[in-house]
N, C-alpha and C positions, 0 to 999 in steps of 0.2 A: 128417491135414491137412484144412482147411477147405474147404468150395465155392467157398471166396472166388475174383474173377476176376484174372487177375495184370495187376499193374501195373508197366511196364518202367520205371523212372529215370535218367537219366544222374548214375550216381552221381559223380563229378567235379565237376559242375556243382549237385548236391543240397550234396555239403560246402561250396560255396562259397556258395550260397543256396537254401536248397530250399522257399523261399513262392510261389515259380511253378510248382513242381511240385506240392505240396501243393496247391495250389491247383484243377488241373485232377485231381487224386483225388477232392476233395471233389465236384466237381460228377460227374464220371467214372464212380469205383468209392469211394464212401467209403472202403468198409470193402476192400481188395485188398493178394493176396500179391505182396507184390515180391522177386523171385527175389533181386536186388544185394546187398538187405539179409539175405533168407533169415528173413524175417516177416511178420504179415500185419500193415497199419497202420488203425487207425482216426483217420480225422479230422477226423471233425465232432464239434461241442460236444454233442449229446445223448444219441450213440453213447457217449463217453466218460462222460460222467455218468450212465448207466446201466450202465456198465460197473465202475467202479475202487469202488463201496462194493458190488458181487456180488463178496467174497473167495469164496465158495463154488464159482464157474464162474471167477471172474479171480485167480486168488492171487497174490500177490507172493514165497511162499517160490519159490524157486528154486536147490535145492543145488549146479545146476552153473551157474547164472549166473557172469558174470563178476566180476559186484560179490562175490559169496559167495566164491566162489574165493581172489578177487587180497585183499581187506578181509576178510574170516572174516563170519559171518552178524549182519548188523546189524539194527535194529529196520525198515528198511525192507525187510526182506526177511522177513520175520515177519508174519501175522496173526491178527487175533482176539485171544485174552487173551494170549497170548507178545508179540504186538507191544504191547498195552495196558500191560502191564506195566512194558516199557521207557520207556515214552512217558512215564508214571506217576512213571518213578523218576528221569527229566530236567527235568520242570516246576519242581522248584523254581529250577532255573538259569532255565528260559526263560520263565518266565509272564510275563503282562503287568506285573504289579507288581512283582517283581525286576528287570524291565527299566527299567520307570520311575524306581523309587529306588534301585538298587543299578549295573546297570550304563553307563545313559547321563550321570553322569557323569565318569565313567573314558572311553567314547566321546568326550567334550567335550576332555578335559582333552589325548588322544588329537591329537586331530581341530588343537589348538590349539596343540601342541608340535609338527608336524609344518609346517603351516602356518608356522612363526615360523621354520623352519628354508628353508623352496623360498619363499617369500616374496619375498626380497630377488634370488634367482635371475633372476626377470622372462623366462624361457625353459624350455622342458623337454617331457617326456613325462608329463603329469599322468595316465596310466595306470600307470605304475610309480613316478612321485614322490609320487604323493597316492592312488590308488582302491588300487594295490596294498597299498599299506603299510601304510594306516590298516585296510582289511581285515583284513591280517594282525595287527595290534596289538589288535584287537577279539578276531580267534580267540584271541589269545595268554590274555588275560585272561577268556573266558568257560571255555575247555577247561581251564584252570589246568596246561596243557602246557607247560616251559620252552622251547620251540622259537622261533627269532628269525618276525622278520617276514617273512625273505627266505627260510626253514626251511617256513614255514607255508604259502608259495606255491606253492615248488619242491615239496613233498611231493603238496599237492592239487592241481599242476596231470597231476603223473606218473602219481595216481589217477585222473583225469581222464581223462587220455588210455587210461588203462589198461583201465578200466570200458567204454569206447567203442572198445575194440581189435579190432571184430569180424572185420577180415579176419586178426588171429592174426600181426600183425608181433612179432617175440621180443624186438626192441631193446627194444618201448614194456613188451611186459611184463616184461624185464627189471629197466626203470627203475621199474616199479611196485611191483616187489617191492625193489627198494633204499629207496624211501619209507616202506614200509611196516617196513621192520627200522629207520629212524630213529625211526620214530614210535614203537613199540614199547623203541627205547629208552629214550626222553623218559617215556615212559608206567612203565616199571619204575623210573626214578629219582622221579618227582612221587607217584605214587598213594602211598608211606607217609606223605607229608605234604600229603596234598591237604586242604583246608578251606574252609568259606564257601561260595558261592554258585556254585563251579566246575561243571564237569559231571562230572568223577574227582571231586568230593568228593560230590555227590548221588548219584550211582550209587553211589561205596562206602558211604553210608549208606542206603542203598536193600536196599543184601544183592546187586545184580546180581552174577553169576558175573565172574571175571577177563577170561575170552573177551568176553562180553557185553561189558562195558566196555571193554576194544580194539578192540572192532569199532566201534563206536558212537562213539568218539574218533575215530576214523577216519572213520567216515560224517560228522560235526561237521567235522571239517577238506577234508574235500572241496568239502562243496557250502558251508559257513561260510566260505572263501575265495571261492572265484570267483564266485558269483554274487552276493554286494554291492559284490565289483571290478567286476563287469562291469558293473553296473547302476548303480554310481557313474560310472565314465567315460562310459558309454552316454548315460546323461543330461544328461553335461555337453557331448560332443558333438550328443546331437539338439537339443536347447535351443540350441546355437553353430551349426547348421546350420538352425535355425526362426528366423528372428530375430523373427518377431512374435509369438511363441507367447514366445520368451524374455524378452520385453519387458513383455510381460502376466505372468507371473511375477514379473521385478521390481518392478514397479508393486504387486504386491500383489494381481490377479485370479483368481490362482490359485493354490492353496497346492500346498507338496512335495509332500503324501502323496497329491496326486489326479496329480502328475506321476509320481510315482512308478508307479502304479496302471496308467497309460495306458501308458506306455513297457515296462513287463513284459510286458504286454499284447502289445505292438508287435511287440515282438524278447524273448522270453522267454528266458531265459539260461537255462534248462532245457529241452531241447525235446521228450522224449518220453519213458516212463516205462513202463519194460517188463513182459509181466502171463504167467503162466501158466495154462492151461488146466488147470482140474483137475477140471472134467468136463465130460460132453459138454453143448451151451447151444446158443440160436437168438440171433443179434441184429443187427437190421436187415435180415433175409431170408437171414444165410450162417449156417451151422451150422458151431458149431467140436468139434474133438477135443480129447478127454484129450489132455496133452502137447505140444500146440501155443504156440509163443511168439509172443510179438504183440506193440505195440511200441500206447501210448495216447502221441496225437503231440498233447501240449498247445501246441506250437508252431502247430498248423494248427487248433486247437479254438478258440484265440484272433483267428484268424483267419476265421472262421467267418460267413459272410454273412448269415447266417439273425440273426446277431445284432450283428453292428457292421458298420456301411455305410462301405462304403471304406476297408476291415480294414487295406490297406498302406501307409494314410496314419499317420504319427505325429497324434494331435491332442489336445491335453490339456483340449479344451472337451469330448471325446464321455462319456458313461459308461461307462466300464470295470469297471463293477460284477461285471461276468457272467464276467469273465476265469479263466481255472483256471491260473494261471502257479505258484502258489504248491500246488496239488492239487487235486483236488476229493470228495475222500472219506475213510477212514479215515489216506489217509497223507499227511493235510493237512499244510505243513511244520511241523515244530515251532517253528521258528529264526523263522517270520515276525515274531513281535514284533520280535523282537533285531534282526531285516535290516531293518522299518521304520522302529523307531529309528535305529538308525545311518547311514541311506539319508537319509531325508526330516526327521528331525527335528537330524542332525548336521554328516553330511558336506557336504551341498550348502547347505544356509542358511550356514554356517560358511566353506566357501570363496568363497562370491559376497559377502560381509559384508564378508571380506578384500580382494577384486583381480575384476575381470572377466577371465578369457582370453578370448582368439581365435586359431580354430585357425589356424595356418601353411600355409603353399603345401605342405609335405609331406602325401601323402595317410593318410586315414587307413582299417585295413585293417580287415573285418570277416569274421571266419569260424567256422564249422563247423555241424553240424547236432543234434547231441543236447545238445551245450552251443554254446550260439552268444553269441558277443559282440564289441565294440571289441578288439583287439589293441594296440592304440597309440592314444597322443590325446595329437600334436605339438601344443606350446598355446605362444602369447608373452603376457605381463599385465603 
């Protein structure tokens, strides 16, 4: 175990928000073991950025992690040339230019049948009538997985919760491994006829092993769901709850992709990114051990004073440039083209073009802490 100094949490009160607590770490004990969680956290932006591209002292393999365990060993949990490889043999689905002309108009087309559908509604929970489902209709079409939309949800949100099970509830891992055996079977009926620009057909033309590519289907459905739902409704409620910040976007002052930018930024829908120790290392004055787990908390990195003034404000005038919501090292996401497409160049120009909402008197809930986001976004238009 580390030198690191222990930092207590109210963990209750961290799931529900933990940017007040993070907060007094950073200034505190950056780098401290917090007994709650049973790791050491780092969370400031430099700490991290020196940290997550050292695989040699911060590895990412971890063969009892929970992601390796509950999902089988995926390319995030792999480094060096085993995770290159992977990475290698998914580009052709997610580069920039299969995004642009291959998959954002199936997003449009998407985005424009669902719309013509909750349109005429003029009420709802556009967290499940629009961020959910266009999500899932995105996954559906990139993983070339036959799973519905409501399949793609329910699966990654079980992994979700599964991945983040640390106090070892048996229901959540239960459900996790029920996801997991649908996925799997969706995955042995599609891969003999996977083709085009899928991620089962790039992988099987890649030569990846069977495993490999289960896994990695799996890592795709996970964070390929929730984090462009979350960051789809997120944004359509911070923008509904900024009214002059939303107004200058209408107007035309500010474009999606810098809204998008700030708001990940804000409230990252990923919030921290687990590393193993895999040798002895010094940084920031604590000295860590072989075997030691730690926890790179990009939600507090983003928040980070040293580098954006008034971190807890939403603001889509500041630069967000400097954000790591999306990584900040070899395990930069892959999917970001695909999630910026679909985020700022589909979902939100596409649904403001259509109807303005405003949210309702019912409140709207926001939770957790490694995955954080909107729960509900009660809207009338």
């Amino acid at each position: 175990m580390s030198n690191a100094p222990v930092f207590h949490i109210d963990l209750p009160a961290f799931r529900e928000d933990p940017y007040p607590q993070l907060k007094e770490m950073r200034a505190a004990s950056p780098i401290a073991f917090v007994p709650e969680l049973g790791r050491t956290l780092l969370t400031r932006l430099d700490d991290i950025k020196a940290a997550e591209p050292n695989i040699a002292s911060f590895s990412s393999c971890q063969p009892e992690g929970l992601m390796t365990v509950l999902m089988g060993e995926n390319m995030m949990r792999k480094d060096g040339a085993a995770h290159a490889q992977e990475r290698k043999a998914i580009f052709p689905t997610v580069s920039p230019r299969t995004v642009r002309d291959h998959w954002k108009a199936r997003f449009e087309a998407a985005a424009d049948a669902i719309l013509d559908e909750i349109t005429p509604l003029g009420t709802g929970d556009l967290f499940m009538l629009y961020a959910t489902r266009l999500s899932g209709e995105a996954l559906r079409i990139i993983t070339g997985v036959d799973l519905s939309w409501q399949e793609m949800d329910s699966t990654s949100q079980a992994m979700i919760d599964g991945i983040s099970n640390y106090a070892g509830n048996p229901e959540i891992e239960a459900a996790c491994h029920r996801a997991t055996a649908q996925i799997d079977a969706a995955i042995t009926k599609a891969l003999p006829r996977a083709e085009g620009f899928s991620l089962l057909a790039s992988m099987r033309a890649a030569g990846l092993p069977e495993a490999a590519i289960r896994a990695n289907i799996k890592l795709a459905i996970s964070g390929g769901q929730n984090e462009p739902r979350d960051v789809i409704a997120g944004i359509i409620w911070a923008l509904l709850s900024h009214r002059e910040q939303f107004e200058s976007v209408l107007a035309g002052n500010v474009g999606w992709p810098q809204v998008m930018e700030e708001y990940v930024r804000w409230l990252a829908p990923i919030g921290m990114s687990p590393r193993r120790i895999n040798a002895p290392t010094t940084l920031g004055g604590v000295d860590f051990a072989t075997g030691e787990n730690i926890f790179l908390m990009f939600n507090s990195a983003n928040h980070d004073e040293k580098y954006f003034i008034a971190p807890e404000n939403f603001d889509i005038g500041r630069d967000a440039g400097k954000h790591i919501a999306f990584g900040a090292g070899p395990h930069f996401c892959a999917g970001a083209w695909a999630a910026k497409a679909l985020v700022a160049e589909v979902a939100l120009p596409k649904l403001f073009a259509r109807f303005t909402p405003r949210l309702t008197k019912d409140p709207v809930r926001v939770g957790g802490w490694a995955f954080r986001g909107v729960l509900n976004l009660p809207c009338k238009w």
